[in-house]
N, C-alpha and C positions, 0 to 999 in steps of 0.2 A: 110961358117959360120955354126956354129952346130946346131942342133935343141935346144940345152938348151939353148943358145946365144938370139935364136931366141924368144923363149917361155920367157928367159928376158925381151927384150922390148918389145913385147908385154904388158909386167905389168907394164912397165913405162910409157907408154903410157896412157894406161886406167889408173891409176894412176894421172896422168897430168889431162889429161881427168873428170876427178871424181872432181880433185881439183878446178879446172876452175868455173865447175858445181857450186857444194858448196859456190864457195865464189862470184859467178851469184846471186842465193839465196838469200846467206846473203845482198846482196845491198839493203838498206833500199831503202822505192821508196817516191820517194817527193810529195806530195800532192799539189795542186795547191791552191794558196791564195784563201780566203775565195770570195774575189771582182772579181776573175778572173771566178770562180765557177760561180759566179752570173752572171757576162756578155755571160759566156758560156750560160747559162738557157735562157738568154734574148734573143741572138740570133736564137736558137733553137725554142722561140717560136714565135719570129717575122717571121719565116720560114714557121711559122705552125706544128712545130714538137712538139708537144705538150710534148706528153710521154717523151721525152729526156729532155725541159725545166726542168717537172718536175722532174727526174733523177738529173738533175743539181742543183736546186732548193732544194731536199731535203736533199743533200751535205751541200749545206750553211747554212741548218736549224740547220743539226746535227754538225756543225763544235762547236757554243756557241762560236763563235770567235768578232760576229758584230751584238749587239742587231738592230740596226738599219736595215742590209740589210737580217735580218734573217726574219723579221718582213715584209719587202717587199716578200720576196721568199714565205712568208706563202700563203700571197696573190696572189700569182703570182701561185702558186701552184693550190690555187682556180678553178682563172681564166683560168690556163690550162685543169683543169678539166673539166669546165665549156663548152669552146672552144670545148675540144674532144667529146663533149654529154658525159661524164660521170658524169650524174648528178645525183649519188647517191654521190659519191665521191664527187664532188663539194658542195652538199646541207652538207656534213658534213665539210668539209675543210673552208666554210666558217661560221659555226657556230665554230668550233674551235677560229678560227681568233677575230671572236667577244667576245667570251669568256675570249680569250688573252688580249685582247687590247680592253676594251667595249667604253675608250675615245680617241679611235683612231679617227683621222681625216676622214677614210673612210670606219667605223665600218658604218654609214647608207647605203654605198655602197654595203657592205658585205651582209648587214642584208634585201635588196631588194633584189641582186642574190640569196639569199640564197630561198627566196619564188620563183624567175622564174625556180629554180634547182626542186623543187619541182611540179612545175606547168609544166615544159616541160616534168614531168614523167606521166603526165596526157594523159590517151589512148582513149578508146572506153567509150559510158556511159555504159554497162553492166560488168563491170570490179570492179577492187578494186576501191573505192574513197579514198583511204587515202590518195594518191597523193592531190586530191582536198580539204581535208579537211586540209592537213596542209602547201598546198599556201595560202589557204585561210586566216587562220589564222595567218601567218607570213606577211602577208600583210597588213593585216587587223593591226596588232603590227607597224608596218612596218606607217602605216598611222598616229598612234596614236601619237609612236614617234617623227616623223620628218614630221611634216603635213606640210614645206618650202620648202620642198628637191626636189631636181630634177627632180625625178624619181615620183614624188606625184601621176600626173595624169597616169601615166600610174598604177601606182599600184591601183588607182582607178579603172580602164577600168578593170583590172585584179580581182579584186573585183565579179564585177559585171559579168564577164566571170565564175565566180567560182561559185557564187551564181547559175545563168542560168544550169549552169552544174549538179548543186546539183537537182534544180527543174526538170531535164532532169529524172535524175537516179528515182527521185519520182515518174515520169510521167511512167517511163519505169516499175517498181515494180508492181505500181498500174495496171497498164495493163497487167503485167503479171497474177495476181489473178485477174482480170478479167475475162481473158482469161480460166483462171482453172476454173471457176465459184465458186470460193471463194471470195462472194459479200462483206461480210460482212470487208473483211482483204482491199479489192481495197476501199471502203469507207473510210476506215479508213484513207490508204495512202491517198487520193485524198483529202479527209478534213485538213489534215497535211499538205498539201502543200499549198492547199491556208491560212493558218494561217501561216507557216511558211517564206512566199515568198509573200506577199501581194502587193511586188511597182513591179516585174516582170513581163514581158510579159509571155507570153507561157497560163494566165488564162483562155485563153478560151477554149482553149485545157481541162483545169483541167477540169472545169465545164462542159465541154460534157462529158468526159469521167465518171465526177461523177455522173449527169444525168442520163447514159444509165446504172450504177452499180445499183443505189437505181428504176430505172424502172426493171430493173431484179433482185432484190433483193424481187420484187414484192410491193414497198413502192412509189404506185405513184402519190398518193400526193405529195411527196419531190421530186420524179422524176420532176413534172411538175415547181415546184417550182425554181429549179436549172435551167433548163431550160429556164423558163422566165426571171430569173436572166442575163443567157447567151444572152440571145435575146433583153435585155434592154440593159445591158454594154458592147456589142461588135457587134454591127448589123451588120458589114462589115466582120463580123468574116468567112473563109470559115467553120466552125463548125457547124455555122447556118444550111444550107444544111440538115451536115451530121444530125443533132440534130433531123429534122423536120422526117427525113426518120426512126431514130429510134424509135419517138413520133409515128408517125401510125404502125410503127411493132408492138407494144404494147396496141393501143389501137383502 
């Protein structure tokens, strides 16, 4: 066979070849029913596959094929979220949800995750408190609204978690300008927190601490005063102790 022979089919070949390809390509690809999407999602996250439910989950959201199971996927999106500790993603997937559907059946469900998504971003007390301040608040919403609901008492215990936490970070400020000997700024903080946190434990703590600012602010009169205060409303207090030991360094 001659070489032009040969150099022929070669291009019919590749030719074939080429055509096969192309019309590979062209083959439209079928998309899986919107229901079947959703059971995919479902099992994915009864596995614990989180990331892939929601893959699956957000197929069904974008298909606008099934108000109904689109409506579960949002949620379920959520609660994938939620599941994987991506609870930035979760604290907004479920404020979404709510926003969607605010007379959904399990809008108070949404709207209680939505503060633990918040509340589990909650780290160290010398940290950001925005976490804290906006479980706190959504809980606090959270009680207002649906003061029968399931979830009640614990978003109460949650409450009172956030509050304790708040007075933490107060305690931790004040002592830090304490510690700078910026008396004037730790009084401040230490008077703010017992106005602002009146039913909380930790006061005794405040009151020593604001005792030994206003004795070293050189004001001790009020020094002694706080102190007495600490030694009538807390005599069990281990502060007591500390308090007595600061009162003779002073005077």
């Amino acid at each position: 066979m001659g070489s032009g022979m040969k150099a022929s089919n070669k291009s019919i070949l590749v030719s074939l070849l080429a055509l096969v390809l192309l019309q590979g390509c062209a083959t439209p690809q079928v998309n899986k029913p919107t229901d079947v999407l959703y059971r995919d999602g479902e099992q994915f996250y009864q596995e614990g596959n989180y990331e892939d439910a929601i893959a699956q989950w957000k197929k069904v959201r974008e298909s606008y094929q099934s108000p109904e199971l689109t409506t579960r996927a949002e949620l379920g999106i959520a609660d994938a979220y939620f599941l994987n500790k991506d609870y930035i993603e979760a604290a907004a997937a479920y404020e979404d949800f709510r926003k969607l559907h605010p007379r959904h059946e399990r809008a108070e469900y949404a709207l209680y995750r939505q503060a633990m998504s918040h509340y589990n971003q909650i780290t160290r007390i010398d940290t950001d408190q925005t976490p804290v301040k906006n479980a706190l608040t959504i809980f606090e919403s959270y009680i207002t609204q649906y003061p029968s609901d399931e979830f009640l008492q614990q978003a109460q215990e949650k409450v009172r978690e956030c509050r304790d936490k708040q007075l933490q970070y107060e305690i931790y400020v004040g002592k830090f300008y304490l510690n700078a000997d910026k008396y004037p700024a730790a009084i401040g903080r230490f008077e703010d927190a017992l106005k602002m946190f009146p039913d909380l434990a930790r006061r005794d703590e405040v009151l020593y601490y604001l005792g030994w600012a206003y004795l070293a602010e050189g004001k001790k009169t009020k020094g002694r005063e706080i102190y007495a205060r600490l030694f009538r409303e807390f005599p069990a207090s281990p502060y007591v102790d500390d308090a007595n030991k600061v009162m003779d360094s002073f005077f």
